[in-house]
SERO-4910 file (N, C-alpha, C, O; in steps of 0.05 Angstrom, whole numbers):
BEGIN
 pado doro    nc1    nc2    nc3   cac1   cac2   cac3    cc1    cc2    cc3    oc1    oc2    oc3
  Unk    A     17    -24      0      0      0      0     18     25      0     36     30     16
  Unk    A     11     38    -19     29     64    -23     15     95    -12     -8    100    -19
  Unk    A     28    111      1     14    135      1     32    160    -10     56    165    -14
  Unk    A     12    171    -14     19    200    -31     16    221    -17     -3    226     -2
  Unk    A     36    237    -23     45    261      7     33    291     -5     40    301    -27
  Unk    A     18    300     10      9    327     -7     24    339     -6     42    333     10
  Unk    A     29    366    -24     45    388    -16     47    404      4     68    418      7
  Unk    A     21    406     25     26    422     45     38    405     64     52    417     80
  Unk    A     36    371     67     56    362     78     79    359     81     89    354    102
  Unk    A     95    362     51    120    359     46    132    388     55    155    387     64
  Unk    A    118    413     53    131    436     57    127    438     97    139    451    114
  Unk    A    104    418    102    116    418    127    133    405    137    142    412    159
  Unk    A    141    383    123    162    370    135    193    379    129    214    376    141
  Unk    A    187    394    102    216    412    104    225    435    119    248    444    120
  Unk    A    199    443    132    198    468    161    220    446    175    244    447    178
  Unk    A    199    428    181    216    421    202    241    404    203    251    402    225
  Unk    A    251    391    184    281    390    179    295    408    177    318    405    184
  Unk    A    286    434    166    303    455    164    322    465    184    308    472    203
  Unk    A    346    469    189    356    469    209    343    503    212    335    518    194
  Unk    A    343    508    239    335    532    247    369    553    229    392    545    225
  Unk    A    356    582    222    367    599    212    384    619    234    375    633    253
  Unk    A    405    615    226    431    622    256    420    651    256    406    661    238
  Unk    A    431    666    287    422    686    283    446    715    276    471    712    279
  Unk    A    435    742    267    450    756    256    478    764    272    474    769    296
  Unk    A    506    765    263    517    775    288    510    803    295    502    819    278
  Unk    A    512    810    319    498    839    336    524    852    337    540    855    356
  Unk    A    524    860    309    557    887    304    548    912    329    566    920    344
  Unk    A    519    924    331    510    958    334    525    947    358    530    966    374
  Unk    A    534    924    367    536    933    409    563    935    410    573    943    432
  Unk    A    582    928    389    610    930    392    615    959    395    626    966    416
  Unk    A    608    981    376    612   1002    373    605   1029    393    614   1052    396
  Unk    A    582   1012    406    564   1019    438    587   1021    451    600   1041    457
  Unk    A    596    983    460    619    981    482    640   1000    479    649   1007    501
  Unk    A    652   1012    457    678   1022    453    669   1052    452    690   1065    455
  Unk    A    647   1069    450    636   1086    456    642   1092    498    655   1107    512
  Unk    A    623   1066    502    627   1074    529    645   1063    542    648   1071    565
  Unk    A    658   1048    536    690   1044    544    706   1073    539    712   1085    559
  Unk    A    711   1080    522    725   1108    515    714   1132    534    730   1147    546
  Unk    A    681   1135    537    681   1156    559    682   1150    585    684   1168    601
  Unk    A    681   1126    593    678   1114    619    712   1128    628    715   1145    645
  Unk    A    738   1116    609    760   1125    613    767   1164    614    779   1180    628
  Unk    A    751   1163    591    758   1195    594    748   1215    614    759   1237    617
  Unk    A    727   1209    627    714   1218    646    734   1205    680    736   1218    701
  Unk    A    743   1180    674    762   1179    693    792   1190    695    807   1192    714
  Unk    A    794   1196    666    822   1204    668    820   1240    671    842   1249    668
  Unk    A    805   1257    675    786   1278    683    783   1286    711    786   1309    721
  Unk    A    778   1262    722    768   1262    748    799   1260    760    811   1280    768
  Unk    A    807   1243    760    836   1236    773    850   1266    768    855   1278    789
  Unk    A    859   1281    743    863   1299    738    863   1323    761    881   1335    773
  Unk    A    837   1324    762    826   1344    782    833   1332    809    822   1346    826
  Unk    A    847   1310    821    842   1305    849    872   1310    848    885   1315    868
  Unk    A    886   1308    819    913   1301    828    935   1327    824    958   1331    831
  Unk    A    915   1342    808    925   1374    805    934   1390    824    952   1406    819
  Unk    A    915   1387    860    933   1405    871    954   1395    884    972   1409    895
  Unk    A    952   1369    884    980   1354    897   1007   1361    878   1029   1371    880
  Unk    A    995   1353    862   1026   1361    843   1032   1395    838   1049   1405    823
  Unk    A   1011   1408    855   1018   1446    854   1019   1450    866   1020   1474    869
  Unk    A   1020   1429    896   1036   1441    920   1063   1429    922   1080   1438    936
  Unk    A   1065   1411    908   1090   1389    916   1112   1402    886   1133   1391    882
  Unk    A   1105   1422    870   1123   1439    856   1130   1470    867   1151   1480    861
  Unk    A   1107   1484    886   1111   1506    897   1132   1502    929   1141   1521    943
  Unk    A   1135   1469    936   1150   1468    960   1174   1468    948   1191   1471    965
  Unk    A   1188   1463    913   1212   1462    911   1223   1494    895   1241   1497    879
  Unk    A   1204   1513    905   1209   1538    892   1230   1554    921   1238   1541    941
  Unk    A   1237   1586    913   1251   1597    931   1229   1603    950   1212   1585    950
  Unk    A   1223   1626    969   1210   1633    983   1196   1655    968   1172   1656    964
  Unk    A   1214   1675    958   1201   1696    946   1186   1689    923   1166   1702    921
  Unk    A   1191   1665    899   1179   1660    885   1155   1650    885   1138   1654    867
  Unk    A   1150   1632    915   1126   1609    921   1104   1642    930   1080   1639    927
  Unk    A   1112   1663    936   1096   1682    949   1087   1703    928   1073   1723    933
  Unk    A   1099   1695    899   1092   1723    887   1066   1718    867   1057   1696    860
  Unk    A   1057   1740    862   1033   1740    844   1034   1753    813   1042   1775    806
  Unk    A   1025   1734    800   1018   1718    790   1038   1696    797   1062   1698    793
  Unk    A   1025   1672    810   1048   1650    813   1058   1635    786   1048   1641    765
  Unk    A   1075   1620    787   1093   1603    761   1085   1577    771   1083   1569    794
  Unk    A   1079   1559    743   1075   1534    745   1105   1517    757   1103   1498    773
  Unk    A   1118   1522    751   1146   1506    755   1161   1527    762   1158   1550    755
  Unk    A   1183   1512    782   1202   1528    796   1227   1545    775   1238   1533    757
  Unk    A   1231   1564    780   1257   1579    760   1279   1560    766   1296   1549    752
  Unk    A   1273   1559    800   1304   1552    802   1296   1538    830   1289   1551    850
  Unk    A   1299   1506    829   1293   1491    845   1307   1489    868   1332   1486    866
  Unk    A   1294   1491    899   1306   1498    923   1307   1482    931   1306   1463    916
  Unk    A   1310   1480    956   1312   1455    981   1299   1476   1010   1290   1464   1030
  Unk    A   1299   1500   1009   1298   1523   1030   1277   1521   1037   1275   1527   1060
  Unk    A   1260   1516   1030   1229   1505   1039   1230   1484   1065   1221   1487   1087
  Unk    A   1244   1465   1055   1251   1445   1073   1271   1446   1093   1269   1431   1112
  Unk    A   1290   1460   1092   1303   1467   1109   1292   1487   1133   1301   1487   1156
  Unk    A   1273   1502   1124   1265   1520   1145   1245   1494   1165   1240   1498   1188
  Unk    A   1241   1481   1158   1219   1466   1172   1230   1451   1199   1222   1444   1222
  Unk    A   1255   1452   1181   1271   1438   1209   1285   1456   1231   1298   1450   1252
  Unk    A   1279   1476   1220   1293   1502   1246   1266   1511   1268   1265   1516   1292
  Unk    A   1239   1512   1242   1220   1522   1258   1215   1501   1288   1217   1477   1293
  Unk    A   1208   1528   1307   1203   1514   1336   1218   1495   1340   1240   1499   1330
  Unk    A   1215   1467   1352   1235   1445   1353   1239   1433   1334   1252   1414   1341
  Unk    A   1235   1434   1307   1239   1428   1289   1219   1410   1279   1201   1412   1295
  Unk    A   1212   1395   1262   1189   1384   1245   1203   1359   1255   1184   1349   1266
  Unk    A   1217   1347   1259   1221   1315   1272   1211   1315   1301   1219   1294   1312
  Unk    A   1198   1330   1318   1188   1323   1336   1157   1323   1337   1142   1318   1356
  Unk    A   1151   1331   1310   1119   1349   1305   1116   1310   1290   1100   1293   1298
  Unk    A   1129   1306   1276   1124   1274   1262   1126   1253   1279   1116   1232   1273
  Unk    A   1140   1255   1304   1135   1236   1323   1119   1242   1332   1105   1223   1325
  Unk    A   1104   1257   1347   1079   1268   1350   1054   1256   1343   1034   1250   1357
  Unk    A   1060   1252   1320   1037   1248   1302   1039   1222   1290   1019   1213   1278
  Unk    A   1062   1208   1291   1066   1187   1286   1055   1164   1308   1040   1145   1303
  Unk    A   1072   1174   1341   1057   1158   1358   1023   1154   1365   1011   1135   1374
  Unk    A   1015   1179   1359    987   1176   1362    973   1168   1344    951   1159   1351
  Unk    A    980   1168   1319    960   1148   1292    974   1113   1309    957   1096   1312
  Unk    A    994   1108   1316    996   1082   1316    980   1074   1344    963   1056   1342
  Unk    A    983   1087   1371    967   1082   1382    929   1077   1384    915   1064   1398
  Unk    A    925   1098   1360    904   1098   1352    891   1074   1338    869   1065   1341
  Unk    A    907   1067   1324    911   1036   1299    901   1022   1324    877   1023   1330
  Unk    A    926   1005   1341    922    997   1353    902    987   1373    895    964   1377
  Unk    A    892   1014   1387    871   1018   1402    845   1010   1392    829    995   1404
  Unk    A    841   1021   1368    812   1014   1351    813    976   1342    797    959   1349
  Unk    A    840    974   1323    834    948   1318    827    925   1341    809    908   1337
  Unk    A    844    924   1371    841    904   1379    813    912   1388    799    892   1390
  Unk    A    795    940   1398    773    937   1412    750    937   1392    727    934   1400
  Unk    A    757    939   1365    736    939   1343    730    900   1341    709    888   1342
  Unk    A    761    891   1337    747    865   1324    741    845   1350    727    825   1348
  Unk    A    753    852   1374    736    836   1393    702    843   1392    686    825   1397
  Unk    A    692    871   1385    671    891   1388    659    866   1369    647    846   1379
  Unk    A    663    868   1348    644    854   1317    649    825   1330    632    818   1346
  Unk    A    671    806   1325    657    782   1340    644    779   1347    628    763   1337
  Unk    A    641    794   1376    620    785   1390    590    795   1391    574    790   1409
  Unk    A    586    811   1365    559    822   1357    552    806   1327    533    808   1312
  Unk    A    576    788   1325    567    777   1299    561    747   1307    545    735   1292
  Unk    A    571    734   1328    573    703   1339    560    705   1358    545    685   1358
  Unk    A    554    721   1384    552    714   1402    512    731   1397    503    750   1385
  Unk    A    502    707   1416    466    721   1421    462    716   1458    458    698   1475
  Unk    A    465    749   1457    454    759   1493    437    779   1486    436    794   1466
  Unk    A    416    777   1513    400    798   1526    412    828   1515    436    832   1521
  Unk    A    400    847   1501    400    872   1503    434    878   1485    451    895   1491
  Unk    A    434    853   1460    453    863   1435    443    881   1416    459    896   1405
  Unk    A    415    882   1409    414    902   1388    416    927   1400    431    945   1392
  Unk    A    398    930   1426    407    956   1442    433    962   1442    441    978   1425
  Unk    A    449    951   1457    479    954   1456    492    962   1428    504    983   1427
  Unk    A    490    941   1402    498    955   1383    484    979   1370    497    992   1353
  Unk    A    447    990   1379    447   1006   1367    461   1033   1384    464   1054   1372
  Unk    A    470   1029   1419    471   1050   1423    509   1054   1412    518   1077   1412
  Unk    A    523   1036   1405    546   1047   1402    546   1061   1369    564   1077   1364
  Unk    A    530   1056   1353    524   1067   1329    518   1100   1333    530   1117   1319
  Unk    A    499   1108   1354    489   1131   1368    510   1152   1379    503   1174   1385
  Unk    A    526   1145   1379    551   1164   1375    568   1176   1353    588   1191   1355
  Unk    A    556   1166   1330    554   1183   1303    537   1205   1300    540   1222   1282
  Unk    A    524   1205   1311    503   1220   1313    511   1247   1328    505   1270   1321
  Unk    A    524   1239   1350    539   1259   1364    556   1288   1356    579   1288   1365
  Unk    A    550   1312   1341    577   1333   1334    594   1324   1353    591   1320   1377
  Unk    A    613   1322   1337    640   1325   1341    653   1332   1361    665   1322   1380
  Unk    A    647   1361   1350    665   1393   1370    642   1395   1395    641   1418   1405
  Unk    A    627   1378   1404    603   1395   1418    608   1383   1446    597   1390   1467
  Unk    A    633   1360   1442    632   1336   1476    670   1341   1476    685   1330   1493
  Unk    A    680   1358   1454    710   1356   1463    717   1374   1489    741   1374   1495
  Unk    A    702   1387   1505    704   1400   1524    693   1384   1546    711   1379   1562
  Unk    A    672   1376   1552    663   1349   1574    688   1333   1574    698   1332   1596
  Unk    A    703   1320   1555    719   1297   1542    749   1314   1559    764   1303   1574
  Unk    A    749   1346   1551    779   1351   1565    771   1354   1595    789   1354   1612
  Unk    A    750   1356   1601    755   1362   1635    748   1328   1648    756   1320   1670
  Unk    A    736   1314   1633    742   1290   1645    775   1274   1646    782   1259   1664
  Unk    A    795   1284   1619    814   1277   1622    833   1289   1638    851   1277   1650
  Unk    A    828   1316   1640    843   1329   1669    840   1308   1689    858   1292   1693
  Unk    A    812   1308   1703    804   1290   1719    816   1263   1729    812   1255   1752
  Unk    A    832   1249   1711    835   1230   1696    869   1233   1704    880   1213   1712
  Unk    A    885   1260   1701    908   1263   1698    921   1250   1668    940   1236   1664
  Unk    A    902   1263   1649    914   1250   1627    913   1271   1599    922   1269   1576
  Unk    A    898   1292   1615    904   1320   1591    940   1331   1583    960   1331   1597
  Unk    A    936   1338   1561    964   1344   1548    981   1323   1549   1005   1327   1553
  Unk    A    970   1294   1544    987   1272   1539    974   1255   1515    952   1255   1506
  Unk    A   1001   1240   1509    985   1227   1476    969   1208   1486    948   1200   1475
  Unk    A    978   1202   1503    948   1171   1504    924   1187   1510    907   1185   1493
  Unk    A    918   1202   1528    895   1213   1531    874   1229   1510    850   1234   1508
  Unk    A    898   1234   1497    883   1243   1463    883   1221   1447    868   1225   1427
  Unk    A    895   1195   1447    882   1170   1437    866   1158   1441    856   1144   1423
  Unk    A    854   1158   1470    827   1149   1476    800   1161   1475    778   1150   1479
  Unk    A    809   1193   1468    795   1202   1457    788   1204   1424    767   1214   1417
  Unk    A    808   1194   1405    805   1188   1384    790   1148   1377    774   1136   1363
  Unk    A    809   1144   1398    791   1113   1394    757   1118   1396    740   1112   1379
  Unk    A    756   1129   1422    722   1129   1416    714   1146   1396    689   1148   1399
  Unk    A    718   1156   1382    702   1166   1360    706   1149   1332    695   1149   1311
  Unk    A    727   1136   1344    726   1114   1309    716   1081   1320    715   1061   1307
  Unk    A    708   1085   1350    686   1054   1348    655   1049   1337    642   1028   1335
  Unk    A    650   1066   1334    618   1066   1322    626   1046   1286    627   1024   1276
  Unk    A    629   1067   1281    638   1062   1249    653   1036   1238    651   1025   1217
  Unk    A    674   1029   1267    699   1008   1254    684    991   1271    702    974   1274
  Unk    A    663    983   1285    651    958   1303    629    957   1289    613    941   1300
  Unk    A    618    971   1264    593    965   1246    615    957   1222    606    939   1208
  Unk    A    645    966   1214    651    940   1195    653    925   1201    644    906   1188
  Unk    A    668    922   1230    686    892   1234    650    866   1242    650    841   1246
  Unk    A    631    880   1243    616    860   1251    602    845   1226    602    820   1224
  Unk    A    593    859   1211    594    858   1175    619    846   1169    611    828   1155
  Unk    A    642    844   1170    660    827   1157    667    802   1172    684    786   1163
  Unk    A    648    798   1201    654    771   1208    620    753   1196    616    731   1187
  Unk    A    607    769   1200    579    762   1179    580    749   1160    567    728   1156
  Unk    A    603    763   1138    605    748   1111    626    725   1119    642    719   1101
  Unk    A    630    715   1139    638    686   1145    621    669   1147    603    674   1163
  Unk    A    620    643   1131    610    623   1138    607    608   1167    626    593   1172
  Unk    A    587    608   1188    587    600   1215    597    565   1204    611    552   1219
  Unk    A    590    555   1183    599    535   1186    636    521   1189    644    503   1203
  Unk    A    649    539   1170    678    544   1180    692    530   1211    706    510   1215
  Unk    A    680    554   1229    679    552   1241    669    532   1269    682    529   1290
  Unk    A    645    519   1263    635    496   1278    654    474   1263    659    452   1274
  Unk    A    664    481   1241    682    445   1230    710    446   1243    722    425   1250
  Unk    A    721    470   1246    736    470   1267    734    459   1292    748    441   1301
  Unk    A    712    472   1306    702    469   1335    700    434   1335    704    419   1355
  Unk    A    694    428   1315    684    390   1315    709    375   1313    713    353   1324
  Unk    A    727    388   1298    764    372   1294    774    377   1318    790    359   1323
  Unk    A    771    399   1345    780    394   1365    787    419   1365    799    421   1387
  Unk    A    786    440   1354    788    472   1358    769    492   1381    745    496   1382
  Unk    A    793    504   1399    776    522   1410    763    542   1407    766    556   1387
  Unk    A    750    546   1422    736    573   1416    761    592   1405    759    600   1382
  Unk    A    780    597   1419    798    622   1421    813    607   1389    807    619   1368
  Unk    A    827    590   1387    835    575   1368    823    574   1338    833    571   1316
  Unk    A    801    576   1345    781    585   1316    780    612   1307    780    622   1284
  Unk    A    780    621   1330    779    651   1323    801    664   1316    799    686   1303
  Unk    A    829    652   1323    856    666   1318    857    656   1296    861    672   1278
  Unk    A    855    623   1286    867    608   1261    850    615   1241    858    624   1219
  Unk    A    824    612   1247    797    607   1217    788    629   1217    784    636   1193
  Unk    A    779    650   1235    756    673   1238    780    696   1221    778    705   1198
  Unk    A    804    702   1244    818    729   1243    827    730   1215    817    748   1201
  Unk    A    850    708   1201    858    715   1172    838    707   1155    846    695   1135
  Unk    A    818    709   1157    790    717   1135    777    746   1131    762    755   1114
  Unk    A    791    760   1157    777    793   1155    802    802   1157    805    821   1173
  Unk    A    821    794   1146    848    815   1149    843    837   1126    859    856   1129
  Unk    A    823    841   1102    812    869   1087    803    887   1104    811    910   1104
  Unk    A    775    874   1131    774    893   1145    787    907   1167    785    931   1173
  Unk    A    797    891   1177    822    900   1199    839    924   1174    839    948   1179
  Unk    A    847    917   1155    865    932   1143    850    963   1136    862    984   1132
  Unk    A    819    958   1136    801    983   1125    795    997   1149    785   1019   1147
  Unk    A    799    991   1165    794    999   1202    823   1015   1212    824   1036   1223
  Unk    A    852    995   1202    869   1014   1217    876   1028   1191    900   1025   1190
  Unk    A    867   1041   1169    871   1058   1151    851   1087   1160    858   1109   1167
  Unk    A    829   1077   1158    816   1090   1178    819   1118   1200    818   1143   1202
  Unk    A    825   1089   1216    843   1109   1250    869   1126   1235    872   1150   1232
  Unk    A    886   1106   1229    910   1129   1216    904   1148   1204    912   1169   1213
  Unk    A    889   1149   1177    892   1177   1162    863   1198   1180    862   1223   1177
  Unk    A    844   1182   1196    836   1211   1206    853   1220   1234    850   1242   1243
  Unk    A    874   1197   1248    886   1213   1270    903   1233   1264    906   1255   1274
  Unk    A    918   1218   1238    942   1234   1222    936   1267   1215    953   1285   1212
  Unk    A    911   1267   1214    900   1292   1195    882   1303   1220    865   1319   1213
  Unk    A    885   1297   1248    870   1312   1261    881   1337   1264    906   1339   1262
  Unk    A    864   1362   1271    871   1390   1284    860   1398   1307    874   1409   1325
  Unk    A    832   1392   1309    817   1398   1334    817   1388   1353    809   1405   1370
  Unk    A    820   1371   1363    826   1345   1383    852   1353   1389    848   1363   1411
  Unk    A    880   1354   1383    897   1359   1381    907   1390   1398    921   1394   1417
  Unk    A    894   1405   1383    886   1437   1390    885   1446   1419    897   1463   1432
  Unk    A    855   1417   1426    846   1428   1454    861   1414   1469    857   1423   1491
  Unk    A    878   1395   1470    880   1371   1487    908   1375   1494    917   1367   1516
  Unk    A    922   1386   1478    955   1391   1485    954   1412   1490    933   1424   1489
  Unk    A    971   1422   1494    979   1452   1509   1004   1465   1503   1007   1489   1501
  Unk    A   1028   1443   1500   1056   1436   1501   1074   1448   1475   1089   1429   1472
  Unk    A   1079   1460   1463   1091   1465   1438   1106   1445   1432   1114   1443   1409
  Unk    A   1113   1423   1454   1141   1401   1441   1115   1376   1439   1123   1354   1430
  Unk    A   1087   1378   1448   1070   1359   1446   1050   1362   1413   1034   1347   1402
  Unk    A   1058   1384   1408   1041   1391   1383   1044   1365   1357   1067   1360   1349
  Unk    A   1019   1351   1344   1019   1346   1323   1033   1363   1301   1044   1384   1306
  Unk    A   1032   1350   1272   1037   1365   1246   1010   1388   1237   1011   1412   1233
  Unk    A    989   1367   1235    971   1393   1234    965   1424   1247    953   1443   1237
  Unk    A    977   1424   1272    975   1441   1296    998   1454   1279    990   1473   1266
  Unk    A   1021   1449   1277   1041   1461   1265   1046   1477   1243   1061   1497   1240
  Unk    A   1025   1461   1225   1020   1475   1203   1006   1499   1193   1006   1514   1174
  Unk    A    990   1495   1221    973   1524   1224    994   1544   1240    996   1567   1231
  Unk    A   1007   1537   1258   1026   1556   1262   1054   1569   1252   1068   1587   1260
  Unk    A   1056   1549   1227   1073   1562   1217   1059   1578   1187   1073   1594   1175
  Unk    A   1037   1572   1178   1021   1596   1172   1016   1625   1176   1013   1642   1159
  Unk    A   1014   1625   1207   1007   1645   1215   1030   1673   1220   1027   1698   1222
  Unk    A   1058   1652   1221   1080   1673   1221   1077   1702   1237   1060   1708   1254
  Unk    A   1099   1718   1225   1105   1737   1240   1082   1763   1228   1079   1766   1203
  Unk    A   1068   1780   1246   1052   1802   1234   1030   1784   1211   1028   1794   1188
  Unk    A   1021   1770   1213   1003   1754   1201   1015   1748   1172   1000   1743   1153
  Unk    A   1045   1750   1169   1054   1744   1137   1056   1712   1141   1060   1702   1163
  Unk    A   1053   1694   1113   1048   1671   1115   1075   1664   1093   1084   1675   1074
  Unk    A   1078   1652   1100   1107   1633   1080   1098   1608   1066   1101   1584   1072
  Unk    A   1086   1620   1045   1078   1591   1028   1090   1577   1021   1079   1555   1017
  Unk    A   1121   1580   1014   1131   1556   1013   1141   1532   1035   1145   1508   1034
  Unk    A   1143   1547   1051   1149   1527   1078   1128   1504   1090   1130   1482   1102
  Unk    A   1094   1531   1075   1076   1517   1084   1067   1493   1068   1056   1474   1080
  Unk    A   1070   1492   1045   1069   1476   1023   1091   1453   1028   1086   1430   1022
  Unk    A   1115   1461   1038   1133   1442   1039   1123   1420   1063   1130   1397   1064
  Unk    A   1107   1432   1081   1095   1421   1110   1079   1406   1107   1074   1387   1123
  Unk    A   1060   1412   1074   1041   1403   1070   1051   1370   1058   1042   1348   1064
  Unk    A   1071   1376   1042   1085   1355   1027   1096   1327   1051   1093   1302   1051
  Unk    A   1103   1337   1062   1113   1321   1088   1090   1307   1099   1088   1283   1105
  Unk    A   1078   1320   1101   1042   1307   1113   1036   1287   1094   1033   1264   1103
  Unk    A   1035   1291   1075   1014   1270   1047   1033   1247   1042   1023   1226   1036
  Unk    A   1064   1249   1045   1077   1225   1041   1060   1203   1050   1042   1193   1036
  Unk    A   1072   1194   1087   1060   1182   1093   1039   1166   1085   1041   1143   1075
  Unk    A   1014   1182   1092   1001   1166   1083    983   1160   1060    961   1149   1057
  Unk    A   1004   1176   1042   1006   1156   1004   1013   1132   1008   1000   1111   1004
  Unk    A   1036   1136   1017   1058   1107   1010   1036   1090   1024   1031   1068   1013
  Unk    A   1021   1095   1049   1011   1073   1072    984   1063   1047    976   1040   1042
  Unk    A    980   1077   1042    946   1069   1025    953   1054    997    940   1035    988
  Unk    A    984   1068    980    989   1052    964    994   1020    972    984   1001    958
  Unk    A   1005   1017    989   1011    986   1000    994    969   1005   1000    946   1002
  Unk    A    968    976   1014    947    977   1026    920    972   1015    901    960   1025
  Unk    A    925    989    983    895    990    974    884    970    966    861    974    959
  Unk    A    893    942    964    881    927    953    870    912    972    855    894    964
  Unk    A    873    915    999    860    900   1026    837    923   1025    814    915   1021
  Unk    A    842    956   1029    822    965   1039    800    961   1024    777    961   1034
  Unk    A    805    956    993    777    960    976    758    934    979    734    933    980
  Unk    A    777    913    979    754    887    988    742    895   1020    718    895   1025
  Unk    A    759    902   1037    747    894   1062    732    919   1067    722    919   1090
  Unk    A    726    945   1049    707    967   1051    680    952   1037    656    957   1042
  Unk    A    686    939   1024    665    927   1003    646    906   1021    622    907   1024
  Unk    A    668    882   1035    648    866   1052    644    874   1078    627    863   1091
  Unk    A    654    889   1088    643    901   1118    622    921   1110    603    917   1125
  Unk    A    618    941   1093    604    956   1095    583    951   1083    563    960   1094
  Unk    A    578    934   1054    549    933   1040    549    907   1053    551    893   1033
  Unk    A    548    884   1081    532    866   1083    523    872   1110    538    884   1125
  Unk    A    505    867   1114    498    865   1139    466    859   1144    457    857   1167
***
C-alpha cells in the first residue's frame, strides 16, 4: 500500500528538517561598548586629573625659593629649584622631627587601640546572642550621631580629671572612641560574611573557641582589619581639633597644629613655601601607607560595609 504526500505536507516536513536559521551577528553593540569604554576612561582620566592637580601644585611650589612660592601671578614650575622650603621646617620651633613623632605615635596608638577593641567589638555582635545586643549595638552606632566639636570639652575636663590632659594617650582614647561606632559596624559585617559553618568544622576537629577565632575567623577579615586601621591612621594623622584642645605643650604639638602655626607667622605674613613644603611632608605618609594597602582596603570596605 502506497501513500501519496500532499504538498502542504511535504513543505511541512521541510519546516521542520530545516535546520533553524543562525542568528544575525549583533555588530550595533561592539561600537556601543567602545563608545562607552572610551568615555567611561575619559571621564576617569578627568576626574583623577582634578584630584591630582593640587597635589602636584603644592609638591612643585615646596621646591620653589620663598620669594617665588609668594609672588603673584604665581609660576607653574620652579625657575630655580630649592631645598629652603625644607630646610626651614627643620629650624622652625623644635623642628618638624618632633611634630612627626607626634603624630606618628598617636596614629599608631590609635591603629592599635581601635583594631584590637573593634574586632573583639564585631565578633561578639556577629557570633555571640545575649539579652539587650541590638540595644547595645544600636547605642554604640548613636555616637555618630553625636557633633564632634560639641563633647570635646566634657571629654577635656574629664581627662584632666583622669590626669591624662596634654598627653598622647589621653588624646588616643579620645580618638579611639570616636572611630568605634563606624569600625565595630565593619568589623561585625565582615565577620557576617563568614560562613558560621567554618567555624563549627573547626570546633568539631577539636578547635577552641579562642583557636578558631585566631586560626579560621581572624585571617579571613584581614581586608577589614586593614580598612579599620587605615581608617584610624589617616583621620588621627590629619587631626587639628582634638589635638588643639587637648595639648597645650609646643614640644607635644601634632603636624597639623604646626602647620597652622607656621602659617600664621610673623605680623600675620604667611610663607607659602614652607607651608606647602609642611604640606608635602604630611601626604607622604600616608600615600605610601594606602598605596601598599589599597588592595585589602577596597575588598574589606566592600564586605564590611554593603553586608549586613
Amino acid at each position: 500500500m502506497t501513500t501519496t504526500a500532499t504538498p502542504g505536507t511535504v513543505s511541512r516536513d521541510r519546516q521542520r528538517a530545516a535546520p533553524a536559521p543562525e542568528p544575525a551577528p549583533r555588530r550595533r553593540r561592539r561600537p556601543r561598548k567602545i563608545v562607552q569604554g572610551t568615555a567611561y576612561h575619559l571621564f576617569s582620566s578627568v576626574l583623577a586629573i582634578v584630584f591630582l592637580l593640587p597635589i602636584v601644585w603644592v609638591t612643585l611650589n615646596s621646591f620653589k625659593s620663598s620669594g617665588e612660592a609668594n609672588q603673584s601671578p604665581p609660576t607653574w614650575f620652579p625657575q630655580t629649584w630649592s631645598l629652603d622650603n625644607y630646610l626651614k621646617l627643620s629650624d622652625f620651633g623644635s623642628g618638624i622631627g618632633i611634630y612627626l613623632w607626634n603624630s606618628l605615635s598617636l596614629s599608631v596608638l590609635v591603629v592599635v587601640g581601635t583594631v584590637i577593641v573593634t574586632v573583639l567589638a564585631g565578633y561578639g555582635f556577629a557570633r555571640y546572642t545575649f539579652r539587650g545586643k541590638g540595644l547595645l549595638f544600636g547605642s554604640t552606632l548613636l555616637v555618630l550621631m553625636v557633633p564632634y566639636a560639641t563633647i570635646l570639652i566634657p571629654l577635656f575636663m574629664v581627662m584632666s580629671w583622669l590626669g591624662l590632659a596634654n598627653t598622647t594617650i589621653g588624646l588616643a582614647l579620645v580618638q579611639i572612641m570616636f572611630h568605634l561606632p563606624f569600625s565595630t559596624f565593619l568589623m561585625r559585617n565582615s565577620f557576617d560574611s563568614i560562613p558560621r559553618e567554618i567555624e563549627e568544622a573547626a570546633l568539631v576537629d577539636g578547635c577552641g573557641t579562642f583557636s578558631s577565632f585566631r586560626h579560621i575567623s581572624l585571617p579571613l577579615v584581614v581586608p577589614g582589619i586593614v580598612t579599620v586601621a587605615l581608617f584610624g591612621f589617616i583621620a588621627s594623622w590629619n587631626e587639628f581639633l582634638a589635638p588643639l584642645i587637648f595639648l597645650s605643650g609646643e614640644n607635644s604639638y601634632t603636624l597639623p597644629v604646626m602647620l597652622v602655626n607656621l602659617s600664621s607667622g610673623q605680623y600675620g605674613e604667611v610663607d607659602y613655601g614652607a607651608l606647602q613644603a609642611g604640606i608635602v611632608v604630611t601626604i607622604v605618609p600616608v600615600l605610601v601607607l594606602y598605596l601598599f594597602l589599597q588592595r585589602y582596603y577596597v575588598s574589606g570596605l566592600v564586605n564590611g560595609a554593603l553586608r549586613g
